[in-house]
C-alpha positions in Angstrom: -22.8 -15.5 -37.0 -22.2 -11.5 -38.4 -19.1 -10.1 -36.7 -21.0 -7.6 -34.9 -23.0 -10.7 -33.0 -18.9 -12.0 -32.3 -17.5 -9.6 -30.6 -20.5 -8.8 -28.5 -20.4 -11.9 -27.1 -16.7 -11.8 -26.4 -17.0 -8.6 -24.7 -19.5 -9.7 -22.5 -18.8 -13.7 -21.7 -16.3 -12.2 -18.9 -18.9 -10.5 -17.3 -21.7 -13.4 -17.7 -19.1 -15.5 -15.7 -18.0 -12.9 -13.3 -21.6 -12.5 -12.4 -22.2 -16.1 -12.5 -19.1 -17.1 -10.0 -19.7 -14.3 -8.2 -23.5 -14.5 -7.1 -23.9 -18.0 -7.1 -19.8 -19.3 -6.6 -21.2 -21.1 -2.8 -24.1 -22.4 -4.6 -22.7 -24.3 -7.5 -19.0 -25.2 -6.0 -15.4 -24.1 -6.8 -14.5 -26.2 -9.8 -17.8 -25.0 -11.9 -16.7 -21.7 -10.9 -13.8 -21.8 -12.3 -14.8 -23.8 -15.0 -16.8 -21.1 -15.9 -14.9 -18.2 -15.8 -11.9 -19.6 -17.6 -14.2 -20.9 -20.4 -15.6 -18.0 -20.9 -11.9 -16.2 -21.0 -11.0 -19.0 -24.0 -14.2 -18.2 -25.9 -13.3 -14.8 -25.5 -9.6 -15.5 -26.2 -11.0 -17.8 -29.8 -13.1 -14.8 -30.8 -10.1 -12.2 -30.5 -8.1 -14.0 -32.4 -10.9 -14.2 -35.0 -11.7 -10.7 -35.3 -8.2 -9.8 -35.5 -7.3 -12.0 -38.1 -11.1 -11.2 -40.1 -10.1 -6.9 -39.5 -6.7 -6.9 -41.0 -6.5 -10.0 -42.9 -9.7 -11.6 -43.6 -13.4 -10.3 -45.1 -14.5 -8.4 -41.9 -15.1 -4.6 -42.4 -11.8 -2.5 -41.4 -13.5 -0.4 -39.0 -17.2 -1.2 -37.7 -19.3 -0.1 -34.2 -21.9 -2.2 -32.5 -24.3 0.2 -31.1 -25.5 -1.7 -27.9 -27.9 0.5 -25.3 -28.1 4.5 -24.9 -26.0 5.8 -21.9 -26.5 9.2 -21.1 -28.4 11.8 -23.3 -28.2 15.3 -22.1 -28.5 17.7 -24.6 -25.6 17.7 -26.8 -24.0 15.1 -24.3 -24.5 11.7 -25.9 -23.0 8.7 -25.2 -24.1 5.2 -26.0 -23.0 1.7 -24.5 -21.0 0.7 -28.2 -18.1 -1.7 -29.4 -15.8 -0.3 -31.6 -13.5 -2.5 -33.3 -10.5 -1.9 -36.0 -6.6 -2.5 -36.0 -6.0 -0.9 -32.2 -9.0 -2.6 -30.3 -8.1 -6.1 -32.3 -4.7 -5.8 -30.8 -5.9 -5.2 -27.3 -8.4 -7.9 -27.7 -5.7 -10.1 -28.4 -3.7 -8.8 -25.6 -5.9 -8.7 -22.8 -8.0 -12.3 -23.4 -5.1 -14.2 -24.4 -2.8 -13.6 -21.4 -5.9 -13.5 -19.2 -7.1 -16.6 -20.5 -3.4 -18.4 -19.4 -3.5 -16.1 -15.8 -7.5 -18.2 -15.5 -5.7 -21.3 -16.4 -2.4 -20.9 -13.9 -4.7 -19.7 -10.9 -6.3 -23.6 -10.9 -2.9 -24.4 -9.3 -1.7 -21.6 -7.9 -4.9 -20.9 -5.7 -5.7 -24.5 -5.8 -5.8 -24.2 -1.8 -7.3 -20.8 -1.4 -10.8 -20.8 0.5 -12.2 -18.1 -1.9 -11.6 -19.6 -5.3 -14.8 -18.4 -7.1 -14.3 -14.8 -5.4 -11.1 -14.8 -6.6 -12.0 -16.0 -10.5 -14.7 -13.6 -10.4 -12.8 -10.8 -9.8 -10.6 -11.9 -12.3 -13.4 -12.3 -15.2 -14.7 -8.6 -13.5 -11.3 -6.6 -14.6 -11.0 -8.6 -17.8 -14.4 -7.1 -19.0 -13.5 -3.9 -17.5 -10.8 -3.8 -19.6 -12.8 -5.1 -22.8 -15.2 -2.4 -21.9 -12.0 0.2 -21.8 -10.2 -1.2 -25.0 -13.8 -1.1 -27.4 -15.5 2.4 -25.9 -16.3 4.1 -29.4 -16.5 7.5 -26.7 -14.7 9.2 -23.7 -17.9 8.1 -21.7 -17.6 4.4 -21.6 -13.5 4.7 -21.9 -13.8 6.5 -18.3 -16.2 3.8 -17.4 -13.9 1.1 -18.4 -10.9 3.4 -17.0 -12.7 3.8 -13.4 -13.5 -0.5 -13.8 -10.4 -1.9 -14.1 -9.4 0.4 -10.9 -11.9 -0.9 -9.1 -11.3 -4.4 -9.9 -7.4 -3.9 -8.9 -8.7 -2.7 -5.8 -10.4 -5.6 -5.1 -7.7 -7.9 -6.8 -4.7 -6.7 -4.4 -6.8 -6.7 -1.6 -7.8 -10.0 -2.3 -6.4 -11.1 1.1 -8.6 -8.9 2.9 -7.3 -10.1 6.6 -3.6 -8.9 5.6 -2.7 -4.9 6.6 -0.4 -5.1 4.3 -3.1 -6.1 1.6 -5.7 -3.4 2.5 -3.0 -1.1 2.6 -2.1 -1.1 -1.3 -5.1 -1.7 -2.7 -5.7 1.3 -0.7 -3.1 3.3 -2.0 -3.2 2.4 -5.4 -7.0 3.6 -5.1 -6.3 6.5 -4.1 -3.1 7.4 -6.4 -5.6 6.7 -9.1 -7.5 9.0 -8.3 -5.2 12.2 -8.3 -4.9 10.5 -12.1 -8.5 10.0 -12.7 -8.9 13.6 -11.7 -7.0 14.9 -13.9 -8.4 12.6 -16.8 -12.0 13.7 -15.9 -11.0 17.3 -16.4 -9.5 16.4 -19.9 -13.2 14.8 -21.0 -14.6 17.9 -19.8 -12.3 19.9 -22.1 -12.6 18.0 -25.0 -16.6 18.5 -24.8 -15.7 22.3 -24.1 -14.0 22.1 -27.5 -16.1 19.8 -29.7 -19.5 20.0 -28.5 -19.2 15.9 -28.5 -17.2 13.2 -26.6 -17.7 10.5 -30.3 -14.2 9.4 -31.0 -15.7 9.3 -34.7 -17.2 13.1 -34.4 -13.6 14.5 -32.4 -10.8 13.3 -34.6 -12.0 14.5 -38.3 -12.2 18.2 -36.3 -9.0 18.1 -34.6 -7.6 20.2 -36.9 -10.5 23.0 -37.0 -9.4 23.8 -33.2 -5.5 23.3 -33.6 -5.2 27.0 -32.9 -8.1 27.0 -30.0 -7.4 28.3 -26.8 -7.8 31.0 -24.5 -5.6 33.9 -22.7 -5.6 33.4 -18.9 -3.2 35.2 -16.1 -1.0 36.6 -19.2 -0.6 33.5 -21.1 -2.0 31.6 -24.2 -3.2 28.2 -23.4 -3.4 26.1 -26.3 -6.5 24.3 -25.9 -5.9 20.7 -27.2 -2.7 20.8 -25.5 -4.5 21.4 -22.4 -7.3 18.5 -23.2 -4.4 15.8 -23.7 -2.1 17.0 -21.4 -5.4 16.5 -18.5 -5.7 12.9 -20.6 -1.8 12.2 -19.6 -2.6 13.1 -16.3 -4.6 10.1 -15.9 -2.4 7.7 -17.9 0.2 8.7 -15.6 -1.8 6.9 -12.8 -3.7 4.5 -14.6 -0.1 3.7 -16.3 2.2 4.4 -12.9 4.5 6.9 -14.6 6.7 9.0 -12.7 5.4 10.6 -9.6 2.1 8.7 -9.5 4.2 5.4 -9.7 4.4 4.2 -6.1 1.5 2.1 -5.8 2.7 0.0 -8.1 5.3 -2.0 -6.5 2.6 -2.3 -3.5 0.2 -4.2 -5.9 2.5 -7.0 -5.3 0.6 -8.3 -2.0 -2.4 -9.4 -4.4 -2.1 -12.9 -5.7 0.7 -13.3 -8.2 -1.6 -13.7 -11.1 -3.2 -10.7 -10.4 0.1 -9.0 -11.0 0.5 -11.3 -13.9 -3.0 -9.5 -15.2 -2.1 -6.2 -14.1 1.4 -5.6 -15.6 1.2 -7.5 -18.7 -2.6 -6.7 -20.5 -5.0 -4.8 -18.3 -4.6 -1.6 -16.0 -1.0 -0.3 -16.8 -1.5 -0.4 -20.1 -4.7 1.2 -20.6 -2.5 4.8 -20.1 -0.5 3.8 -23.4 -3.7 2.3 -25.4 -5.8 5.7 -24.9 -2.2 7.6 -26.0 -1.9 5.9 -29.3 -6.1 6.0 -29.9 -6.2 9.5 -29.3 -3.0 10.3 -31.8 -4.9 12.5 -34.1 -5.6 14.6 -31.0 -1.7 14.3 -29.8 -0.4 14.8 -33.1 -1.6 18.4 -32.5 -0.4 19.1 -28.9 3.2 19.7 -29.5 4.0 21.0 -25.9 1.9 18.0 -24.3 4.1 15.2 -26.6 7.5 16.9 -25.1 6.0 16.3 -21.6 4.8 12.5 -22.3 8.2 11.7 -24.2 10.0 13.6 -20.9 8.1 11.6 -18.1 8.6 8.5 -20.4 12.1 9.0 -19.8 12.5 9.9 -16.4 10.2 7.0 -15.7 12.2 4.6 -17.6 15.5 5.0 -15.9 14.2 5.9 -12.2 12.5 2.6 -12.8 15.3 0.8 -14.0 17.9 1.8 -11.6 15.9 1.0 -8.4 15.3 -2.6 -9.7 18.9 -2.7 -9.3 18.6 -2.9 -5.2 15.5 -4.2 -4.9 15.3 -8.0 -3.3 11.5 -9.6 -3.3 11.5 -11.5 -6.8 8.0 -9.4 -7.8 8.9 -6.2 -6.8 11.9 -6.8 -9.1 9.5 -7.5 -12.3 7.4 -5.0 -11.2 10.0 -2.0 -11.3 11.2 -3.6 -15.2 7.4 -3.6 -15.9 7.5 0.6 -14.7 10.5 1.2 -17.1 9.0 -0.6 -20.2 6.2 1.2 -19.8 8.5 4.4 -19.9 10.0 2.9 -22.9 5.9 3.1 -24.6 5.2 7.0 -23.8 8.3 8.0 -24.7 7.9 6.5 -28.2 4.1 7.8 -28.1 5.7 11.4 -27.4 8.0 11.3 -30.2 5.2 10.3 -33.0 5.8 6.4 -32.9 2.9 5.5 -31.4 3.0 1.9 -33.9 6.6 1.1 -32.1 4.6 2.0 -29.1 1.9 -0.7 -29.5 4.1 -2.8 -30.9 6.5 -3.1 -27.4 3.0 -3.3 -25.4 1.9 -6.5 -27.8 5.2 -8.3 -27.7 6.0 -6.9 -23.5 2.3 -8.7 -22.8 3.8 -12.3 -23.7 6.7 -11.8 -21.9 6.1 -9.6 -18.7 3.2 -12.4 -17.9 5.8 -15.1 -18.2 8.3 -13.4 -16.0 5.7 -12.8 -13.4 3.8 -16.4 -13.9 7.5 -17.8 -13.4 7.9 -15.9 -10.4 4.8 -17.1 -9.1 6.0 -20.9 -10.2 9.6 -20.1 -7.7 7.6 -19.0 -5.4 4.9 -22.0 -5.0 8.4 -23.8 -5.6 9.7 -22.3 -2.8 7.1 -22.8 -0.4 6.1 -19.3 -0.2 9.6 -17.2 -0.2 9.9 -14.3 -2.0 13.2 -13.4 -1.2 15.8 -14.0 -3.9 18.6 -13.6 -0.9 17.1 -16.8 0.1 17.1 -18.6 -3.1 19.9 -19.6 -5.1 20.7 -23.6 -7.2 16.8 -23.1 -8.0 17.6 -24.8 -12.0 17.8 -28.8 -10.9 14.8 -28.5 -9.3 12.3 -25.9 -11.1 13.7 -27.1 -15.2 10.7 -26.2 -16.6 10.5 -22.9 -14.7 14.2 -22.0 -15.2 13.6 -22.8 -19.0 10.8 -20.3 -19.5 12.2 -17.2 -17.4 15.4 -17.5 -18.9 13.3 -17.3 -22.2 11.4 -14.5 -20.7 14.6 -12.5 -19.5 16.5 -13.0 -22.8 13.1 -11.6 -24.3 12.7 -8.3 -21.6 16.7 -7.9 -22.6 16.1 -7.6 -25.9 18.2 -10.3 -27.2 18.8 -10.7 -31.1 21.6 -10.7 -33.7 20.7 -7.0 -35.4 21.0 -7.1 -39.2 19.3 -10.5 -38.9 15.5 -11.8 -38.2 16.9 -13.4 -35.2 15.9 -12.2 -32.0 13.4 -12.7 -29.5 10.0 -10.4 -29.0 11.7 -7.9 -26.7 14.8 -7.3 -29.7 12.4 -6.1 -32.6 10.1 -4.1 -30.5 12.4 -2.4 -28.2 15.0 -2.0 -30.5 12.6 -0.3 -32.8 11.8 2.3 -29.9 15.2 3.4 -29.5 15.9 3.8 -33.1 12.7 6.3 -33.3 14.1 8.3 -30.2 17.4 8.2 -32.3 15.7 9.4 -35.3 13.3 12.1 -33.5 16.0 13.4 -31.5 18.0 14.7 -34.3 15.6 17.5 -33.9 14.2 17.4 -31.0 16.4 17.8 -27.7 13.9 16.3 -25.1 13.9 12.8 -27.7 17.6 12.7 -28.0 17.2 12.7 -24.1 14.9 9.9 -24.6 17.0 8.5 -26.5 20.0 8.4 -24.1 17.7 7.3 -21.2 16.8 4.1 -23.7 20.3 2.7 -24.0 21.2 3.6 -20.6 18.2 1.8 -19.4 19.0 -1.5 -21.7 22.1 -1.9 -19.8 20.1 -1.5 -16.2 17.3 -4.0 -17.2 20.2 -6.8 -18.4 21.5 -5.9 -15.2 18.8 -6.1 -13.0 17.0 -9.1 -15.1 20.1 -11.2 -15.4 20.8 -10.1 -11.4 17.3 -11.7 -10.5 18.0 -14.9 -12.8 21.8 -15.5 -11.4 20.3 -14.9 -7.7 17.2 -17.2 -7.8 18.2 -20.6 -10.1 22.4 -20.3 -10.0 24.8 -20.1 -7.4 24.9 -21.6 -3.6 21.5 -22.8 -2.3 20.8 -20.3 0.5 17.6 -22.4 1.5 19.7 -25.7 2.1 21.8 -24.0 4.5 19.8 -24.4 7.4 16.8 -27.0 7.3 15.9 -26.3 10.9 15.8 -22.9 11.1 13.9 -22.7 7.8 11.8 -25.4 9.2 10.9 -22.9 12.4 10.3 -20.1 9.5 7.5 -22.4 7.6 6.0 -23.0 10.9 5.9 -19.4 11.9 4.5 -18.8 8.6 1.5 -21.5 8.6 1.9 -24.1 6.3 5.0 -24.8 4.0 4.8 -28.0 2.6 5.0 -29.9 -1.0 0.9 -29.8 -1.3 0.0 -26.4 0.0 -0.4 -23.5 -2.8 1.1 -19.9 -2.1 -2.3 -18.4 -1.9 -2.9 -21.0 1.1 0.5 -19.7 2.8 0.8 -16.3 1.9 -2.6 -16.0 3.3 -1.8 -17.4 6.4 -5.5 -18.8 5.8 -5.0 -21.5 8.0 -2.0 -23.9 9.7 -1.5 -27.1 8.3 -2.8 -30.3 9.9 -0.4 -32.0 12.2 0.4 -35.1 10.1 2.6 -32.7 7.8 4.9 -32.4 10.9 8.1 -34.6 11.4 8.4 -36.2 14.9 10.4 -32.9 15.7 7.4 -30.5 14.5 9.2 -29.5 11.5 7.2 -29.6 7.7 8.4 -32.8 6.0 10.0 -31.4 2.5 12.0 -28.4 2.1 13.1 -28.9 -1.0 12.0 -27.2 -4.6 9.8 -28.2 -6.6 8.3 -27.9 -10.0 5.1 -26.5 -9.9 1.9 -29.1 -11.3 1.1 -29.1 -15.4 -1.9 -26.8 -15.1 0.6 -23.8 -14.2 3.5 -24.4 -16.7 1.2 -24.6 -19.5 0.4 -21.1 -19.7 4.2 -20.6 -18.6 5.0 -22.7 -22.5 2.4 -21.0 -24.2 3.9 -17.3 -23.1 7.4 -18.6 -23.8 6.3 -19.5 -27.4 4.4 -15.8 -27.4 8.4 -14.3 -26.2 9.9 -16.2 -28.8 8.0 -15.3 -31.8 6.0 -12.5 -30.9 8.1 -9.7 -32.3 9.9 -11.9 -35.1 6.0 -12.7 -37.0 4.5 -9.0 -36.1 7.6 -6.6 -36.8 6.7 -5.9 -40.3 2.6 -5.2 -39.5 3.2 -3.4 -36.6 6.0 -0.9 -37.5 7.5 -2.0 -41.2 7.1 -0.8 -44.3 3.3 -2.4 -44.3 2.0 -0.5 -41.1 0.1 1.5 -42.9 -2.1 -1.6 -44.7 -1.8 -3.1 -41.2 -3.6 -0.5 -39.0 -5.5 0.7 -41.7 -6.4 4.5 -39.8 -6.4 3.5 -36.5 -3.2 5.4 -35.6 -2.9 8.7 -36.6 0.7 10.2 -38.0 0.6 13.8 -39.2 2.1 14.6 -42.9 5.0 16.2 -40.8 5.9 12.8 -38.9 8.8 11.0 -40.2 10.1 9.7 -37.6 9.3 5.4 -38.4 10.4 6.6 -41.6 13.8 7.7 -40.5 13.9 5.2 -38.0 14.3 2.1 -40.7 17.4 4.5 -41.9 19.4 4.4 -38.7 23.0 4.3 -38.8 24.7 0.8 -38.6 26.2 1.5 -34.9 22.8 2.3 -33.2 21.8 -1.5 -33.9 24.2 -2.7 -32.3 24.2 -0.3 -29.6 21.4 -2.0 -27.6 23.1 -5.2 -27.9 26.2 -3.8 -26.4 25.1 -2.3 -23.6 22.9 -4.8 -23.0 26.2 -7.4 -23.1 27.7 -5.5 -20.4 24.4 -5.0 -18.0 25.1 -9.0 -18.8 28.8 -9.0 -17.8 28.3 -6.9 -15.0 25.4 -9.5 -13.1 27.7 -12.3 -13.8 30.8 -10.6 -12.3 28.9 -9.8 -9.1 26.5 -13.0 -8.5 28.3 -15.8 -10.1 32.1 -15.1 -10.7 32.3 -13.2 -7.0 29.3 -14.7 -5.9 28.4 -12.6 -2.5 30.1 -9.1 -3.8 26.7 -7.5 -4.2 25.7 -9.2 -0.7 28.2 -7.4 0.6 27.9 -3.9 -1.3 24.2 -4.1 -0.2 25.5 -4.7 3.6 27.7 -1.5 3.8 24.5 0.7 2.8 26.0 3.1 1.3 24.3 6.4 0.1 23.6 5.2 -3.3 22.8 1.5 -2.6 19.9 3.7 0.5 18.8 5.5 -2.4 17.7 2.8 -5.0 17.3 0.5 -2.2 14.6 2.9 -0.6 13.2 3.8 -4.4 14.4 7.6 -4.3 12.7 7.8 -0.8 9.3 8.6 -2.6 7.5 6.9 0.0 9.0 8.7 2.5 8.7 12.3 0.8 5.0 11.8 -0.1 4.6 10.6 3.8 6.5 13.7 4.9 4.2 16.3 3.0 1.1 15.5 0.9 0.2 12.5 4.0 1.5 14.4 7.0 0.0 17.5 5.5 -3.4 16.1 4.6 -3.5 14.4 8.0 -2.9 17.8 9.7 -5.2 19.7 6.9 -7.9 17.2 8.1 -7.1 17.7 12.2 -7.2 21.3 11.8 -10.5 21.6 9.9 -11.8 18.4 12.6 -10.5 19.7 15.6 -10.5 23.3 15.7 -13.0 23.9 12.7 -15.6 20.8 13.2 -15.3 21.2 17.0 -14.2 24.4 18.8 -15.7 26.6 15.9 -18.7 24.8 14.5 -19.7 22.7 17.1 -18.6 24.8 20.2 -20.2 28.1 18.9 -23.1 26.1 17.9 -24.8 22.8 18.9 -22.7 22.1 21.8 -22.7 25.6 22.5 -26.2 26.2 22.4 -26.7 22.8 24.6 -23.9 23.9 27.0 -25.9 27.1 27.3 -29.3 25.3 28.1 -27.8 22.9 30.5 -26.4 25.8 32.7 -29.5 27.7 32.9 -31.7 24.1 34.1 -29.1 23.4 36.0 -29.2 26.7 38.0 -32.9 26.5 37.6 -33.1 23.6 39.1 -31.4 24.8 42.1 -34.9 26.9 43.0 -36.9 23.8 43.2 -35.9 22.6 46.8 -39.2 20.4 47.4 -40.0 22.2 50.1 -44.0 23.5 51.1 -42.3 26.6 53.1 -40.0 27.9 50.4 -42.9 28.0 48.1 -45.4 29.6 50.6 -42.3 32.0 51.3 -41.7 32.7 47.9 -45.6 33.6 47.2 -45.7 35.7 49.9 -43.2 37.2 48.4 -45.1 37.5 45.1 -48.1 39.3 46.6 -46.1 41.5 48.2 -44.5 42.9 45.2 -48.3 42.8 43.3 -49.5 45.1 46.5 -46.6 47.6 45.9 -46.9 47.7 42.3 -50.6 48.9 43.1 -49.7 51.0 45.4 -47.0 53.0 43.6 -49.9 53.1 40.3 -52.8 54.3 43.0 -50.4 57.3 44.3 -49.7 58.0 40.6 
């Protein structure tokens, strides 16, 4: 079978299944659904795997397109249905299938009780291929289409539980938020046709450099025109990528399934922002001014993300706030030229962002549907297996490793490898030494906030022991808590459970922990082994001194950029420093959860101004309510109320009709239905005729 046949068929097997689960799911039954779907996400997974080993290592071609179907031809518009494969898209291939093929494999337990299993799997084989789609487009035409796919399946994905407000309320929001990004992205395609007369990744980058000095004079200024183009593109990675300002539907994903946020944060939508960043390098390599803004919101993104994880309480929204600053961590190396170190932290955060969030999802079918990590606590005798892997995936998030040493887990080599570029780039460069300051600041908040979530959910008092009954009343209230129901079945509220899981008193008859079944810690061990060794066996291909053998042209570095260069020469001390800081982030969560367990319980209950402030996430929300809502809301009643109605409407339909009914109405008035009135009145007629003629025969 030629390579070209290959990856075809792994791009599309995702779909086939999505298609096949989701038009004929009722017809052929749950478990062929999902057996479906999640085979086709391991064939998928088998042939990544093969093309990235054939593309860098093996006998495949180092770069290659599969021209598929034409898309749109309009003039010198022309974009074809394609697969482009070399070092970048491998990676993502590996990326996306494998931890989507473990997310397929986890939901068989975790939604094991959910009534809409082969909606569900579909949807989940329908952003997979989106993503596919996104990760091979050989032009800006099909990367918009993939872009605009993977929205629409998170949309669906986090309003999975369609009957919840809460549900249709973020996948609502993180629709539209998406949009204000797509918007922006749209106008960047438009610009880069304005430019190069073509939207071909392979026609654009070979000419980047004939329109490095295009642009145009408008209002007084120069605008330098692919500055403009990529800053439009970062515009949509912001939203696609939920960086600063167009972050906040991110922590409201969590409402969807927990492997949905598995699939979101770790290998599909939030990374798509960084993936089209380091494939369109030789494009930024020539927008100075646009790199200084992506390497700023990096930043800003990174430690506003970091410190309201700090506060924050529900066991997602926790990971999903570390999952906003790592993401931080990958523009900000983009803007500073190291877009390898970039790719590299999105391989090696994939393993272990999917095991944090699988593990979550593990505590919380554990649990019995709490989310709450004030109501956890003494979580490690019962959940082993789960405690194991998330304190493998927080030592990996942490960056823990022995610097000077090939010891270390995923999160050490890659991370560590970020801040050293922001060191080496900011020697030069004020806005990267910023970066670079935000990086080890930020190390210290995630060990705080990571080792703050393990010390509050497996160690420490049991908080759910303390009162069976009344957590017996809360499971009852909430439909269904017992050992054999799934979280999908409780946090759906789908339906209560029948009355022989009641004790003679009405309460559920287990509230203890437990480990979740086989088919969800499998994927949980896989992703641990991925934390583990992730960054130790790719450190040296992704950013070392064979990077250049490894990505073979994929990535882009202008003669002028140094910075990995300089990076490998970094001063003793900043090794260490990540370690260090890290250490006390370490310190600091054992002091307050463990050693004076119930300080931070206490710090949280005096709500002061700074715990309001990260507790509340900056009061985003609550600004964006108080003017772009509030003001689109009144924008809208004004053109509806006084435009639609009292001006459009009352000047001209209803005022026409209001017109027409008062003269019939007073028309009506002269028809009496009486034989009198009318003689009367046509006496009255001749009598006018006869002195018309009259006054005419005088004349």
């Amino acid at each position: 079978m030629t390579p070209q046949l290959l990856v075809t068929i792994g791009v599309f097997a995702p779909l086939i299944a999505a298609l096949i689960a989701g038009l004929s799911g009722r017809r052929i039954g749950n478990l062929a659904s999902q057996a479906i779907t999640t085979g086709a996400l391991f064939l998928s997974c088998a042939i990544a795997w093969t093309a990235f080993h054939g593309v860098i290592w093996g006998d495949w071609p180092a770069k290659f397109t599969v021209h598929l179907l034409p898309f749109i031809n309009i003039g010198d518009f022309q974009s074809n249905w394609s697969i482009r494969i070399d070092t970048l898209s491998a990676v993502m291939l590996v990326v996306v299938t494998s931890v989507s093929s473990l997310v397929h494999l986890y939901s068989w337990g975790y939604m094991a009780e959910d009534p809409s299993k082969p909606r569900f799997f579909a949807y989940l084989s329908l952003f997979t291929f989106a993503m596919l789609a996104l990760v091979t487009a050989a032009d800006f035409m099909q990367l918009f289409f993939g872009w605009e796919g993977v929205g629409l399946a998170s949309y669906l994905l986090i309003g999975f539980w369609f009957h919840k407000p809460t549900a249709n309320a973020a996948s609502i929001k993180a629709f539209v938020v998406n949009r204000v990004g797509d918007f922006g992205f749209a106008l960047g395609i438009m610009t880069v046709f304005w430019m190069f007369g073509t939207i071909q990744f392979a026609e654009i980058f070979p000419r980047v450099t004939e329109f490095a000095t295009t642009g145009w004079f408008f209002a007084g200024h120069w605008f330098h025109a692919v500055d403009l183009a990529c800053a439009l593109l970062f515009v949509g990675a912001m939203g696609k990528s939920a960086q600063f300002f167009l972050h906040t539907w991110l922590p409201d994903a969590m409402e969807g399934p927990t492997p949905v946020s598995a699939l979101i944060h770790a290998a599909t939508m939030v990374t798509a922002g960084v993936y089209m960043v380091c494939l369109l390098s030789p494009m930024f390599e020539y927008a100075p001014v646009t790199k200084q803004i992506v390497t700023l919101v990096g930043a800003i993104t990174a430690l506003f993300a970091a410190t309201v994880g700090l506060a924050q309480n529900d066991i997602k929204r926790v990971i999903a706030y570390s999952t906003c600053s790592q993401l931080g961590y990958m523009f900000f190396a983009a803007g500073v030229g190291a877009y390898q170190a970039a790719m590299f932290h999105l391989f090696t955060h994939a393993f272990f962002k999917a095991l944090l969030f699988l593990g979550a999802g593990s505590v919380i079918h554990g649990m019995h549907h709490e989310q709450d990590m004030r109501k956890m606590g003494g979580l490690w005798k019962y959940l082993p297996v789960t405690y194991a892997v998330m304190t493998i995936g927080t030592l990996a998030i942490t960056g823990f490793g022995i610097p000077g040493t090939d010891i270390g887990l995923a999160g050490f080599f890659s991370k560590d490898t970020i801040i050293e570029a922001a060191y080496a780039a900011g020697e030069h460069n004020p806005v990267a030494f910023f970066a670079f300051l935000v990086s080890l600041s930020a190390a210290g908040l995630t060990a705080f906030y990571s080792w703050r979530l393990s010390f509050m959910t497996f160690h420490g008092k049991a908080k759910w022991a303390h009162d069976d009954h009344a957590h017996a009343d809360h499971a009852d209230h909430a439909h269904g808590a017992d050992d054999h129901a799934s979280p999908a079945q409780i946090e759906t509220h789908s339906e209560p459970l029948p009355d022989d899981h009641h004790d003679a008193h009405g309460h559920h008859g287990a509230h203890k922990p437990h480990e979740s079944p086989l088919v969800m810690l499998v994927p949980l061990a896989l992703l641990a082994v991925g934390a583990v060794f992730a960054g130790y066996a790719f450190v040296e291909a992704f950013v070392g001194e064979d990077r250049n053998a490894f990505w073979r042209g994929a990535i882009f570095n202008a003669p002028t950029n140094q910075v990995l260069e300089h990076a490998h020469h970094s001063p003793t001390w900043l090794h260490w420093a990540p370690l260090v800081v890290s250490a006390i982030g370490f310190a600091a969560a054992w002091f307050y959860y463990i050693a004076n367990e119930g300080m931070g319980a206490r710090i949280a209950a005096k709500k002061g101004p700074l715990w309001s402030f990260l507790y509340n996430k900056w009061y985003f929300d609550e600004i964006y309510e108080a003017t772009f809502v509030r003001a689109t809301r009144l924008l809208g009643d004004l053109f509806w109320k006084v435009g639609d109605q009292k001006i459009i409407d009352g000047l001209g339909p209803d005022g026409v009709s209001a017109v027409s009914y008062d003269v019939g109405r007073r028309a009506g008035l002269l028809q009496t239905g009486y034989v009198y009135h009318y003689a009367f009145v046509m006496l009255l007629g001749v009598l006018g005729l006869l002195t018309f003629a009259v006054f005419q025969w005088q004349a």
